[in-house]
N, CA, C and O atoms as a GROMACS GRO file, in nm:
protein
  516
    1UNK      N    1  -5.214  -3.762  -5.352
    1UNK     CA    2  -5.194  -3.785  -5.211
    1UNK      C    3  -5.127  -3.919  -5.191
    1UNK      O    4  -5.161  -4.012  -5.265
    2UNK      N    5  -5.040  -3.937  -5.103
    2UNK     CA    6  -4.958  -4.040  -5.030
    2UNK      C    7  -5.084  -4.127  -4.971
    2UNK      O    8  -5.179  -4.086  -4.905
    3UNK      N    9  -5.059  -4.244  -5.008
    3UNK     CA   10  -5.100  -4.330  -4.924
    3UNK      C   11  -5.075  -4.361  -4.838
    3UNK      O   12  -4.956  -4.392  -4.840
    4UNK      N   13  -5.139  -4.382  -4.701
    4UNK     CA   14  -5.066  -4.386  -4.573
    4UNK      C   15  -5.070  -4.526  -4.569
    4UNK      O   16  -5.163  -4.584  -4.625
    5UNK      N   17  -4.903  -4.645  -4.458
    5UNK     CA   18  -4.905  -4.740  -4.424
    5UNK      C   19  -4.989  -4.752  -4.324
    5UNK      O   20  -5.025  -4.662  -4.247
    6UNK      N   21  -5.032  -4.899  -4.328
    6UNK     CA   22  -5.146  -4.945  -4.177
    6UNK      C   23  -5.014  -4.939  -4.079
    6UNK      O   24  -4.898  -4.959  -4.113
    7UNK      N   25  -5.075  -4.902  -3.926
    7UNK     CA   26  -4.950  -4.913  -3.825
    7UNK      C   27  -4.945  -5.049  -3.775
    7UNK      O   28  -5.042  -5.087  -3.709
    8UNK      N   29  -4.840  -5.136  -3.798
    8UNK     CA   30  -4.832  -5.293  -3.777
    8UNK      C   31  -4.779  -5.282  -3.594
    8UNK      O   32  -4.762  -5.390  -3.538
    9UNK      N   33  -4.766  -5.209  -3.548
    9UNK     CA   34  -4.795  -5.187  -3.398
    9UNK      C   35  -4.900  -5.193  -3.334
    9UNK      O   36  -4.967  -5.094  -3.361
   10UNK      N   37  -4.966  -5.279  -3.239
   10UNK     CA   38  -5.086  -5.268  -3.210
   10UNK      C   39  -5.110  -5.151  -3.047
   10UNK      O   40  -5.037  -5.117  -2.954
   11UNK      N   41  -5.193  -5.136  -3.072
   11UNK     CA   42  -5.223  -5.009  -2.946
   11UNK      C   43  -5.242  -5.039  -2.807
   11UNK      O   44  -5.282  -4.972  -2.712
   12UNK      N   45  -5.187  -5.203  -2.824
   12UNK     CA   46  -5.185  -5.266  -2.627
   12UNK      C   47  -5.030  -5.267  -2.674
   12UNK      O   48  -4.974  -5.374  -2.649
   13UNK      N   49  -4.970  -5.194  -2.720
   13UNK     CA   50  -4.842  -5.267  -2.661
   13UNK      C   51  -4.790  -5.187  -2.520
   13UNK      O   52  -4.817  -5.073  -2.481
   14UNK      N   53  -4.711  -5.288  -2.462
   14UNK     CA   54  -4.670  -5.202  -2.292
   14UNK      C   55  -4.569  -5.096  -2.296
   14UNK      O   56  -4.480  -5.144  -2.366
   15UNK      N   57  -4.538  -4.993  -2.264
   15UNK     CA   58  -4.484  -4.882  -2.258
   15UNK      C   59  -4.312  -4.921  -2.245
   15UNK      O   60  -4.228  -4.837  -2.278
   16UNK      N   61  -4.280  -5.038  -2.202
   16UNK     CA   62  -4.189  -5.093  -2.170
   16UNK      C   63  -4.139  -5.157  -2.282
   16UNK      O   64  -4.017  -5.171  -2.281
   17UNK      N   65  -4.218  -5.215  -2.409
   17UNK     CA   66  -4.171  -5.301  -2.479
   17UNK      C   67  -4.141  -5.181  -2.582
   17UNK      O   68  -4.084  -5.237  -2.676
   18UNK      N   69  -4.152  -5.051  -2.609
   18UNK     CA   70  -4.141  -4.958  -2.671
   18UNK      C   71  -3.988  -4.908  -2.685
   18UNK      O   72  -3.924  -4.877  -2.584
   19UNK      N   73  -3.934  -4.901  -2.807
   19UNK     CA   74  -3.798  -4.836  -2.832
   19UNK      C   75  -3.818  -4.729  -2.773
   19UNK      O   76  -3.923  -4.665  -2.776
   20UNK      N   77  -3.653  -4.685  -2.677
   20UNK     CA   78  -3.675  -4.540  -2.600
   20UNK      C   79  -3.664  -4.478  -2.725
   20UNK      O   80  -3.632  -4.547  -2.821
   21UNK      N   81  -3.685  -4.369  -2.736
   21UNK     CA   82  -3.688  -4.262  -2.843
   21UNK      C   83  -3.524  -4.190  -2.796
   21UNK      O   84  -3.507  -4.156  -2.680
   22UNK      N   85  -3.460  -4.181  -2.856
   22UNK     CA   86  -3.294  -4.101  -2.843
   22UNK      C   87  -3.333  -3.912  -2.875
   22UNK      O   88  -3.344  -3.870  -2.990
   23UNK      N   89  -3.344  -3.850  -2.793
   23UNK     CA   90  -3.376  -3.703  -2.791
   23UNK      C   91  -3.232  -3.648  -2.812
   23UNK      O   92  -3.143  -3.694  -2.742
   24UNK      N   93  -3.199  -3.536  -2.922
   24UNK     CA   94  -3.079  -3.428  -2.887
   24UNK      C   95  -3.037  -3.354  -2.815
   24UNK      O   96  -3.109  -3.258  -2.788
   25UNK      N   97  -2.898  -3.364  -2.747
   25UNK     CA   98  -2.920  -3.321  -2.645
   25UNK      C   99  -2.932  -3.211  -2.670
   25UNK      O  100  -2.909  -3.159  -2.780
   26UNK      N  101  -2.988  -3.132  -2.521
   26UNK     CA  102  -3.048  -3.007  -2.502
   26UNK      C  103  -2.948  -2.886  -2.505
   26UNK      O  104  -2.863  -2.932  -2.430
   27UNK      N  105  -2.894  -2.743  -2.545
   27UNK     CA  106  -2.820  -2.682  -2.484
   27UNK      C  107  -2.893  -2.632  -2.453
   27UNK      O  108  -3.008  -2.611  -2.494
   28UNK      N  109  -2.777  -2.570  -2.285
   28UNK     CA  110  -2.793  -2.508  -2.169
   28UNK      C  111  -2.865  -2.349  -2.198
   28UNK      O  112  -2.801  -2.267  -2.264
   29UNK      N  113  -2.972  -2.323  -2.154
   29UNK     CA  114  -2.998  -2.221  -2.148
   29UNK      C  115  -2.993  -2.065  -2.092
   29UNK      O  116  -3.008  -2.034  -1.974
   30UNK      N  117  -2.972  -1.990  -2.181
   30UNK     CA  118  -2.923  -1.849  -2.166
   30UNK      C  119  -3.024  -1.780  -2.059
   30UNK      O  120  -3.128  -1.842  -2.036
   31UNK      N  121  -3.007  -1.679  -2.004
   31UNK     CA  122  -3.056  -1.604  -1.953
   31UNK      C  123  -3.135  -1.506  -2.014
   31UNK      O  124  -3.081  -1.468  -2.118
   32UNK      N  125  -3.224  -1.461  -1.996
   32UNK     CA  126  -3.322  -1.389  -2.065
   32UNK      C  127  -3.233  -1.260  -2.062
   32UNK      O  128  -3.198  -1.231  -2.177
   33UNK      N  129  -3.194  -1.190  -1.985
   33UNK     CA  130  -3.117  -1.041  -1.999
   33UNK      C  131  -3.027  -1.040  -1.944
   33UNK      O  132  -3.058  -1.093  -1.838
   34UNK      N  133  -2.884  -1.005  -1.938
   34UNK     CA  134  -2.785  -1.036  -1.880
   34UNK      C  135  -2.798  -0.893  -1.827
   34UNK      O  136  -2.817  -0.797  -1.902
   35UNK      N  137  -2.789  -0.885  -1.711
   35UNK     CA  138  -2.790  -0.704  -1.672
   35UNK      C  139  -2.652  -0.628  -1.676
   35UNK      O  140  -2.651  -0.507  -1.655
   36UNK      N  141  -2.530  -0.700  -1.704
   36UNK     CA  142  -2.412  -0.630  -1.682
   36UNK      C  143  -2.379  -0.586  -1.883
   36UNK      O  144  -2.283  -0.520  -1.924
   37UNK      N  145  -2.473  -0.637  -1.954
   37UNK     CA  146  -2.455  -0.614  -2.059
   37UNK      C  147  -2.554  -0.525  -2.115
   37UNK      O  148  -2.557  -0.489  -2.233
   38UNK      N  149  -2.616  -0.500  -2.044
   38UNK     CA  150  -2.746  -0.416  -2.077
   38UNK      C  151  -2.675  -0.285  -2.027
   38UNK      O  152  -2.717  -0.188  -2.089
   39UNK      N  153  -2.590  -0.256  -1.942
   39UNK     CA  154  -2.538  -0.126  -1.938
   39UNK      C  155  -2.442  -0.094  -2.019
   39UNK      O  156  -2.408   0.024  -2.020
   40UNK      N  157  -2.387  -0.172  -2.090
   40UNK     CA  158  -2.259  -0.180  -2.145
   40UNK      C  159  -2.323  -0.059  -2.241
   40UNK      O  160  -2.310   0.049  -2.184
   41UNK      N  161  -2.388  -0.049  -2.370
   41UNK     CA  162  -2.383   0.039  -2.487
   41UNK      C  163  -2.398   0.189  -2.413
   41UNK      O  164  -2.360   0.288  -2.476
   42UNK      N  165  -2.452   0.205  -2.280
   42UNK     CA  166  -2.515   0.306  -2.249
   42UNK      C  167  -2.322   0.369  -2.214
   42UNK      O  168  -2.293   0.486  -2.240
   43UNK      N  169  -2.278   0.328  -2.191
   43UNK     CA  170  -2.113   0.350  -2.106
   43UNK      C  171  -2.066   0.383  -2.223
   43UNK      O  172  -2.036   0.499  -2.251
   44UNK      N  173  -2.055   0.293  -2.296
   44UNK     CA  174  -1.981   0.347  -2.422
   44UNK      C  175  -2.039   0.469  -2.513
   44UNK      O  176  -1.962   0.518  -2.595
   45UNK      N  177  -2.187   0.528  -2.502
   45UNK     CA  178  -2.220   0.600  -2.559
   45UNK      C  179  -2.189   0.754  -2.482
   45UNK      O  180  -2.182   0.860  -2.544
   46UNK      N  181  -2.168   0.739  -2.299
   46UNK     CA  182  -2.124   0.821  -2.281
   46UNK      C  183  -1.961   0.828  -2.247
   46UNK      O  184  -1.903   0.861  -2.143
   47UNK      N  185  -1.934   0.805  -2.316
   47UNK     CA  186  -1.751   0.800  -2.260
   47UNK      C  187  -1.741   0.895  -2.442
   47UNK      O  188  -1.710   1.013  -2.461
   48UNK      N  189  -1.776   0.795  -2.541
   48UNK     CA  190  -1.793   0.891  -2.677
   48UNK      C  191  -1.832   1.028  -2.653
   48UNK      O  192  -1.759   1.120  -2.688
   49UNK      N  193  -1.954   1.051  -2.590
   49UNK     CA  194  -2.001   1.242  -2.553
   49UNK      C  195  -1.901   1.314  -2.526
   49UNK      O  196  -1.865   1.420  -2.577
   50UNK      N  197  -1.826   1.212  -2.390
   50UNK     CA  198  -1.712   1.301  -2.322
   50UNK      C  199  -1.588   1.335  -2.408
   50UNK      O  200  -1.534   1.446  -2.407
   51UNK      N  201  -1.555   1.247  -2.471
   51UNK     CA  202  -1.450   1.283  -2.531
   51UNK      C  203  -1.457   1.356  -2.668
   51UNK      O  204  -1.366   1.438  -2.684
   52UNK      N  205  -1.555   1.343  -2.781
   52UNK     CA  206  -1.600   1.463  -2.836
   52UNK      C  207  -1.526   1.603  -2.855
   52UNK      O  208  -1.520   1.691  -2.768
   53UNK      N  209  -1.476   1.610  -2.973
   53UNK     CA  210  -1.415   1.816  -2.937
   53UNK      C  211  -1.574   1.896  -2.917
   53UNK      O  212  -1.609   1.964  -2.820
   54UNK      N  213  -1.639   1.871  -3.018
   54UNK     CA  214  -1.800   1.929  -3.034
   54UNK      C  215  -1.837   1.958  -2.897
   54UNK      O  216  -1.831   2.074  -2.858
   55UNK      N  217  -1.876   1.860  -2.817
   55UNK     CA  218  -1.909   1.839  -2.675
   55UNK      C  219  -1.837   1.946  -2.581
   55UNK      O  220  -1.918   2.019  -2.524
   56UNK      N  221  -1.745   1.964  -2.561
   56UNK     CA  222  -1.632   2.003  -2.505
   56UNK      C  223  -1.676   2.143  -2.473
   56UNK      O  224  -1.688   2.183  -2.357
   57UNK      N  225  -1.696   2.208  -2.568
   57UNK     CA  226  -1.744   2.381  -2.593
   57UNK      C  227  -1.859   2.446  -2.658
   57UNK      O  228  -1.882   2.472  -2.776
   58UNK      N  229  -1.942   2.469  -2.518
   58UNK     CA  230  -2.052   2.503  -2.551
   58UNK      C  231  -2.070   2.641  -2.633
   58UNK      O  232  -1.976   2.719  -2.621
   59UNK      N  233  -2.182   2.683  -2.718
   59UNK     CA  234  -2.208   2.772  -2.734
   59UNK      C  235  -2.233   2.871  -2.635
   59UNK      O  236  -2.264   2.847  -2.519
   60UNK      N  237  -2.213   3.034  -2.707
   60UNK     CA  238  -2.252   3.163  -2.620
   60UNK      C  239  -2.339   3.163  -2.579
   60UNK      O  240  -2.431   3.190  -2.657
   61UNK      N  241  -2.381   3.130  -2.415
   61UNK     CA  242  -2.492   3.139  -2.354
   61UNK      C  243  -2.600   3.241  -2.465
   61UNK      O  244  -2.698   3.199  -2.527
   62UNK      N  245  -2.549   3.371  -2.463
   62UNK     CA  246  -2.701   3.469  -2.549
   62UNK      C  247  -2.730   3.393  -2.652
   62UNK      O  248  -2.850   3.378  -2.677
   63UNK      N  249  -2.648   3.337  -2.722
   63UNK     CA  250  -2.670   3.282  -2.904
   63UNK      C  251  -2.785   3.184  -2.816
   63UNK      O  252  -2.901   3.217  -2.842
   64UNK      N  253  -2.770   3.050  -2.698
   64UNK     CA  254  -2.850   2.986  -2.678
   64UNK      C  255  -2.974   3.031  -2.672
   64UNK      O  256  -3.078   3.002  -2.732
   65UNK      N  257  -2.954   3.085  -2.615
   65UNK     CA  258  -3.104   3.184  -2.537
   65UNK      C  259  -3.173   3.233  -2.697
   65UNK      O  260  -3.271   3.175  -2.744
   66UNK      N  261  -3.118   3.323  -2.753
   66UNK     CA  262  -3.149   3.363  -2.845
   66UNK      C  263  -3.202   3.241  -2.963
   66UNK      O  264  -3.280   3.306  -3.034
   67UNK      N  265  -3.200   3.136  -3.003
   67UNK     CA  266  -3.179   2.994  -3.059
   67UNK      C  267  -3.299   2.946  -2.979
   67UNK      O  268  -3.351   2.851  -3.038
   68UNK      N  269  -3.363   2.977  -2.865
   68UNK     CA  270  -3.418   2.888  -2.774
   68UNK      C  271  -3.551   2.989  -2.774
   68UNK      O  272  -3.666   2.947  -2.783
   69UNK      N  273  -3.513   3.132  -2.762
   69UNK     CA  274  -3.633   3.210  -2.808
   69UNK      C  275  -3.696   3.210  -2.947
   69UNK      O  276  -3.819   3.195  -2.949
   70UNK      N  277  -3.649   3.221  -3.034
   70UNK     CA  278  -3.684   3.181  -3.174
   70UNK      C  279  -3.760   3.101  -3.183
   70UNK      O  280  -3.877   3.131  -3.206
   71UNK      N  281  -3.714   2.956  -3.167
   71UNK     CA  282  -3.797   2.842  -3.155
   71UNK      C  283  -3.940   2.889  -3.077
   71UNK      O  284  -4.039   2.885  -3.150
   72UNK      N  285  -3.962   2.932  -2.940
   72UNK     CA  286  -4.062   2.972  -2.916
   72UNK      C  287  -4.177   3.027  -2.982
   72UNK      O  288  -4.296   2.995  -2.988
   73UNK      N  289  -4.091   3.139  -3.040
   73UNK     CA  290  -4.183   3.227  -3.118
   73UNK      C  291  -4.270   3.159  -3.191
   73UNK      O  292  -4.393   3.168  -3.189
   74UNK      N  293  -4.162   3.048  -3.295
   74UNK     CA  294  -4.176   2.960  -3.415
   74UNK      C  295  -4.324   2.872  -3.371
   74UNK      O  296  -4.424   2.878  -3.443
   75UNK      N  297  -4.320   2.810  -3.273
   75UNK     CA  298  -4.437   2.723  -3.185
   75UNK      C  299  -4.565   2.755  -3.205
   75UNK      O  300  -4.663   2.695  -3.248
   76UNK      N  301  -4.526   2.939  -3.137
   76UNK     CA  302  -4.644   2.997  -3.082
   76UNK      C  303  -4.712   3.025  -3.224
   76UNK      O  304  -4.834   3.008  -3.218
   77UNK      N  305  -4.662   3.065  -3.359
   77UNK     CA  306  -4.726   3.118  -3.441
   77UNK      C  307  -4.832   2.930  -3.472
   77UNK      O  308  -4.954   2.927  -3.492
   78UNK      N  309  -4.762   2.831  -3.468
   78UNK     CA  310  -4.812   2.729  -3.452
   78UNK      C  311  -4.963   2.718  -3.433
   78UNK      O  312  -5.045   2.678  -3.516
   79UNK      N  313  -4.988   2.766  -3.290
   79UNK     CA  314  -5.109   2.709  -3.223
   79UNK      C  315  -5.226   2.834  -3.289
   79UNK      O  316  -5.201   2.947  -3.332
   80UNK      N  317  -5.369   2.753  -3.277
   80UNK     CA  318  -5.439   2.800  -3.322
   80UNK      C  319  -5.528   2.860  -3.186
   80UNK      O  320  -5.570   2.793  -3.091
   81UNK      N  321  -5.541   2.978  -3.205
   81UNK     CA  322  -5.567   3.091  -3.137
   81UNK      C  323  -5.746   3.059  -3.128
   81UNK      O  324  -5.795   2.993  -3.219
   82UNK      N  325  -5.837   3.110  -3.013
   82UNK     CA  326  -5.924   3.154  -3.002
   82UNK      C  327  -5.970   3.271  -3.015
   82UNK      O  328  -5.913   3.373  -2.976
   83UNK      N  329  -6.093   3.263  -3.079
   83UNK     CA  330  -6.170   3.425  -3.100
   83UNK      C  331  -6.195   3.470  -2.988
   83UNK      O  332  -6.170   3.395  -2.894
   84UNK      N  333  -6.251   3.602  -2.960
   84UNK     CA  334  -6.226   3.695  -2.846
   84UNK      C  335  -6.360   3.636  -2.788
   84UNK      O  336  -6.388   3.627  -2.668
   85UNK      N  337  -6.436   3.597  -2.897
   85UNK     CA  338  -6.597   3.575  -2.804
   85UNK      C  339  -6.601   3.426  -2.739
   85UNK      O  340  -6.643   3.401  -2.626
   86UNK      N  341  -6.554   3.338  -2.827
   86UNK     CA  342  -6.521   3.211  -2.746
   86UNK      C  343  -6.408   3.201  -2.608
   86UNK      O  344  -6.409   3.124  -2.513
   87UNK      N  345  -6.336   3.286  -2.634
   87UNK     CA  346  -6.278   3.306  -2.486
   87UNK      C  347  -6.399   3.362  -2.379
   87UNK      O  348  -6.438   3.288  -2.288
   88UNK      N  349  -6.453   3.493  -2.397
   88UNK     CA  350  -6.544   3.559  -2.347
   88UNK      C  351  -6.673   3.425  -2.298
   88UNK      O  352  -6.695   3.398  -2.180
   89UNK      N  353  -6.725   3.376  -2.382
   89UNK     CA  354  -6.798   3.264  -2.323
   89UNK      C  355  -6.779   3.168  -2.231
   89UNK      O  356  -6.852   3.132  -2.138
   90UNK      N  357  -6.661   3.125  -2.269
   90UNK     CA  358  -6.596   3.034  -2.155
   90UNK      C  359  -6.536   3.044  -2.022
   90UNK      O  360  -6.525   2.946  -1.947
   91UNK      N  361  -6.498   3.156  -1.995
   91UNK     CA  362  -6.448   3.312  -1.916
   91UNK      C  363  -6.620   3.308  -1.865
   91UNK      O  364  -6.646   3.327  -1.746
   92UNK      N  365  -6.667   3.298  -1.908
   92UNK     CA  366  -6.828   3.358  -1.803
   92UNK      C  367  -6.895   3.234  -1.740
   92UNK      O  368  -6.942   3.235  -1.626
   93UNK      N  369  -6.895   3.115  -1.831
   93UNK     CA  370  -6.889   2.981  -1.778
   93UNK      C  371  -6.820   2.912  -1.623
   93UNK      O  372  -6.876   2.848  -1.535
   94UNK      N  373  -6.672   2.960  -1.639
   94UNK     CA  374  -6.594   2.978  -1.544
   94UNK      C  375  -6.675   3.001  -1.430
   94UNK      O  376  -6.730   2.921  -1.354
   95UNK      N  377  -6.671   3.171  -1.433
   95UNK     CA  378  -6.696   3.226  -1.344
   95UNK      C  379  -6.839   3.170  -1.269
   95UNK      O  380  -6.866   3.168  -1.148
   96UNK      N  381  -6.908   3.132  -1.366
   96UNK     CA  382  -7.012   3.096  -1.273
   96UNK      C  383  -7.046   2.969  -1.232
   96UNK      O  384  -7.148   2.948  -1.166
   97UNK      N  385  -6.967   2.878  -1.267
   97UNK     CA  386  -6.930   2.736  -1.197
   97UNK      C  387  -6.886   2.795  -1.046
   97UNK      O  388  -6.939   2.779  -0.936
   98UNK      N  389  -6.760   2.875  -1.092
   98UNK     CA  390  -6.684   2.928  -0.928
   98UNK      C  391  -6.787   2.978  -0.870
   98UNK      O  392  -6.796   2.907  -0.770
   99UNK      N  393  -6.880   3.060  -0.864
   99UNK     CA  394  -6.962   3.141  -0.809
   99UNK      C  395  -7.092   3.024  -0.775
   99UNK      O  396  -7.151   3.029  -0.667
  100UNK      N  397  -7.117   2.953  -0.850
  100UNK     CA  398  -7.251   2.865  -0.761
  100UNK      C  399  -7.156   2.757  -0.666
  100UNK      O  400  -7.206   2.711  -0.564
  101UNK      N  401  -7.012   2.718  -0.707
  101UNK     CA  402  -6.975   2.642  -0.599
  101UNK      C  403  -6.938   2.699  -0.452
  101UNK      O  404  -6.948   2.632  -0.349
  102UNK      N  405  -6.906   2.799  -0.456
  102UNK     CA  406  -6.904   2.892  -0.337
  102UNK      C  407  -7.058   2.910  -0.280
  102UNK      O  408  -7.062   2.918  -0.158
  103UNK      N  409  -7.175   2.917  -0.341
  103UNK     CA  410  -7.276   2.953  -0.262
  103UNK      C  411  -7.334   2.813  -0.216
  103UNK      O  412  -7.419   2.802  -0.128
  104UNK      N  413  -7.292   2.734  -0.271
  104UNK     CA  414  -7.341   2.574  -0.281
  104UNK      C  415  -7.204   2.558  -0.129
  104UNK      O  416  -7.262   2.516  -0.029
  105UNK      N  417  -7.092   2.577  -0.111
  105UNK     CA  418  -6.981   2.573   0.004
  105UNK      C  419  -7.030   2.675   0.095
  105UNK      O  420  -7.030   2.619   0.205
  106UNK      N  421  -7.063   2.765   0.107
  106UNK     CA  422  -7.109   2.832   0.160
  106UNK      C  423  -7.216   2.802   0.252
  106UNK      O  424  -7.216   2.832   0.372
  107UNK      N  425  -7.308   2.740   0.186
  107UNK     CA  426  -7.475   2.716   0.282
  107UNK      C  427  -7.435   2.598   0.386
  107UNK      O  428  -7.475   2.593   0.502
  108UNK      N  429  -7.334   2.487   0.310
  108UNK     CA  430  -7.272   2.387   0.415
  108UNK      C  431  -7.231   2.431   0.484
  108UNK      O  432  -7.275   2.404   0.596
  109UNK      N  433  -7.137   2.516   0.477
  109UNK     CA  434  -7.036   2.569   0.628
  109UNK      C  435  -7.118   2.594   0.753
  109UNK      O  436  -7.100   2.546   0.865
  110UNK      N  437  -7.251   2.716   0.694
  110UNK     CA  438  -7.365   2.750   0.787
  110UNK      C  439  -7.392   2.684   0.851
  110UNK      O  440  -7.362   2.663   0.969
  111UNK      N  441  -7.496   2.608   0.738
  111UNK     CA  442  -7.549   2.504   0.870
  111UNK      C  443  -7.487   2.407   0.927
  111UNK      O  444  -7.550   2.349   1.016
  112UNK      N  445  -7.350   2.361   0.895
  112UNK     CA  446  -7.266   2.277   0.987
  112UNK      C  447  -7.229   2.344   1.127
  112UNK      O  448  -7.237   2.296   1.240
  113UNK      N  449  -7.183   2.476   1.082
  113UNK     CA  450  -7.139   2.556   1.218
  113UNK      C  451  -7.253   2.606   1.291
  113UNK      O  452  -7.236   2.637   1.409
  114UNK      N  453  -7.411   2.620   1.216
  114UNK     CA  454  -7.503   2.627   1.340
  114UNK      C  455  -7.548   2.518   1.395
  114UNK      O  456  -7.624   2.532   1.491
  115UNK      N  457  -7.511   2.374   1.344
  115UNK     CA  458  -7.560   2.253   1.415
  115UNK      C  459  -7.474   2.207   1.514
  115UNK      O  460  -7.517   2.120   1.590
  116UNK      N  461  -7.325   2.264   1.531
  116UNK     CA  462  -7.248   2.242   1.614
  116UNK      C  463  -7.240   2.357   1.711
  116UNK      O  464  -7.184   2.320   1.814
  117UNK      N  465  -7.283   2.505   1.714
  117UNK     CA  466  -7.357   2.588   1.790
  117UNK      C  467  -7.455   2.521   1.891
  117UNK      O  468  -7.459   2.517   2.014
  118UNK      N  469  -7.532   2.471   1.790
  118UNK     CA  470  -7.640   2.432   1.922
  118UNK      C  471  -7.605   2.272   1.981
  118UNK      O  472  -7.677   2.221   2.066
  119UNK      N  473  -7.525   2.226   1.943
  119UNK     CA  474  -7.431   2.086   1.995
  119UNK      C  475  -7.380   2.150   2.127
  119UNK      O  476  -7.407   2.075   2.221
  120UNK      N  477  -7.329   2.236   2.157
  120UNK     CA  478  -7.202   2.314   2.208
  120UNK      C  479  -7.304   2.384   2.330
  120UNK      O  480  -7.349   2.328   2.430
  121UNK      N  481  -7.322   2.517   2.288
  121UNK     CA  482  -7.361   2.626   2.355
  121UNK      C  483  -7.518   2.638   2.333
  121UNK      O  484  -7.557   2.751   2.362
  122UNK      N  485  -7.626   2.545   2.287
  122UNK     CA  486  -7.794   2.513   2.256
  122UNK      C  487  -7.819   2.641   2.221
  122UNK      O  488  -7.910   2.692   2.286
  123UNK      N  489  -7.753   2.732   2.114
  123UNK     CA  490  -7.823   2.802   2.016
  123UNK      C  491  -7.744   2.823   1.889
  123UNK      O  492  -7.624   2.798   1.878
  124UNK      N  493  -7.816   2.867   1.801
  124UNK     CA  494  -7.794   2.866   1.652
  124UNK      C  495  -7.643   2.956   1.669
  124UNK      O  496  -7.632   3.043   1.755
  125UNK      N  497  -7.553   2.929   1.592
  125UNK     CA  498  -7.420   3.048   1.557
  125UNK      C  499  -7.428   3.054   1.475
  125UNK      O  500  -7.421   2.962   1.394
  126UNK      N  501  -7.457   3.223   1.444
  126UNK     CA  502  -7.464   3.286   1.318
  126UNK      C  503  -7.310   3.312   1.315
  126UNK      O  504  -7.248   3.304   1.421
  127UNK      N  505  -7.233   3.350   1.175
  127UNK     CA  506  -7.134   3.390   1.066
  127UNK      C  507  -7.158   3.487   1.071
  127UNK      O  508  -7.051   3.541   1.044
  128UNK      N  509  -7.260   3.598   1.096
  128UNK     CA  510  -7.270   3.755   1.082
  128UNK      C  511  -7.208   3.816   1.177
  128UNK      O  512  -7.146   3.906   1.120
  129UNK      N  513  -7.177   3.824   1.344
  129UNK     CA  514  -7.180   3.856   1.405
  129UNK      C  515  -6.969   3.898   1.439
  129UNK      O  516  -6.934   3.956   1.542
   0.00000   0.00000   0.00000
């Protein structure tokens, strides 16, 4: 290890009697994103599309279609299918979420519309009638 010198400066000296320190100067600072250059690659990438022979002439609509169905197919063999009974379970689940929220919507409507019955006209309005 380096031996360090004692600092022959003492720690009252006045801020004034201190050599200025000479800093480099600074260059001017850039802009974080120039926005007229930020479009620039996108212009040039489509002016290249346009002019393109490839680009120019599309394929036979059917070949697309046909090319576009395939792929489908290709997907679907993909996904992994449910058994008939796990559908069937969940399918009955369904249904009876829907079915208690309707009787659960149901009993509100009632008695909202017989408490505004007897608000109105001072007797109960029944929904049967």
């Amino acid at each position: 290890m380096a031996k360090k010198k004692p600092n022959t400066k003492s720690s009252t000296v006045n801020a004034a009697q201190q050599e200025p320190t000479q800093e480099a100067p600074k260059a001017p600072e850039k802009a974080a994103v120039n926005v007229d250059s930020k479009n620039e690659p996108k212009k040039a990438k489509n002016s290249a599309k346009k002019n393109s022979p490839a680009q120019e002439k599309k394929p036979n609509p059917f070949k697309r279609f046909g090319r576009w169905l395939k792929s489908v197919f290709s997907e679907l063999k993909k996904v992994t299918w449910l058994k008939g009974k796990d559908v069937l379970k969940n399918t009955t689940v369904v249904l009876v979420v829907v079915v208690l929220f309707f009787v659960v919507l149901f009993i509100i409507d009632y008695v909202l519309a017989g408490l505004l019955g007897l608000i109105v006209d001072g007797k109960w309005a029944t929904i049967f009638i």
